[in-house]
N, C-alpha and C positions, 0 to 999 in steps of 0.2 A: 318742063314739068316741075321741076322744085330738087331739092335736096331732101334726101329722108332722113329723118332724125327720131330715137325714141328717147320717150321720156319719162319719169313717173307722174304721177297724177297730180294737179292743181287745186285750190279751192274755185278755181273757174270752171272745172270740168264736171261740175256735178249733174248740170243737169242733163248735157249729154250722156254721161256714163247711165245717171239712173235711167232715159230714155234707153240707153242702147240693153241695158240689164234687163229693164219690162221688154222688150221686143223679144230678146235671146227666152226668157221663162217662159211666154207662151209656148215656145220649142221644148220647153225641158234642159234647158240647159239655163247653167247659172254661170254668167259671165263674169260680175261683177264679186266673187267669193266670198263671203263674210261681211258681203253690203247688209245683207235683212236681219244683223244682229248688230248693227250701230244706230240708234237711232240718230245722231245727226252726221254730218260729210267730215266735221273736223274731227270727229272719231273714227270712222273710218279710212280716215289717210291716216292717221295715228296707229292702225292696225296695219296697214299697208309696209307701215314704216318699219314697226315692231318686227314686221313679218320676214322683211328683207334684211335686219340686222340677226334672226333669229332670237328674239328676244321675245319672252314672255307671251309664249306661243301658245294657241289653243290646243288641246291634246290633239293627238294623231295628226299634226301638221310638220310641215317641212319648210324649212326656208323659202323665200320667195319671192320674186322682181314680177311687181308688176307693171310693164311699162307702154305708155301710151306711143302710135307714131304719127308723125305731123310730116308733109311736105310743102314745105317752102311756107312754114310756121301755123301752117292750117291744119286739124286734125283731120280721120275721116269722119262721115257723117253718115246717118242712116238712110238719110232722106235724098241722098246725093247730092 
């Protein structure tokens, strides 16, 4: 099967995160946190980033690792 490994997020991983976030909000749930107040990806790993150093935090937030897992260098997918 592979080695599991996590990771934080890539400038590669955009368009899966944004697909996996549209699939997750049809549910009501927002997987992606503070994806729909970046308009572009390299803002929002720049919040991701902030987030995890604690630095220049949106109000009522908490520190926070967001991180992706891959086995055997592949992430998961939606679509299988």
């Amino acid at each position: 099967m592979g080695e599991l490994a996590l990771r934080p997020l890539r400038a590669a991983d955009e368009t899966a995160v944004r697909a996996a976030h549209a699939v997750m909000a049809a549910e009501g749930f927002e997987f992606a946190l503070g994806l729909g107040a970046c308009s572009e990806w390299a803002d929002y790993l720049d919040l991701l980033d902030r987030l995890r150093r604690g630095v220049e935090m949106p109000d009522g937030w908490v520190p926070a690792t967001f991180l992706v897992a891959e086995v055997a260098g592949r992430h998961g997918r939606l679509d299988g």
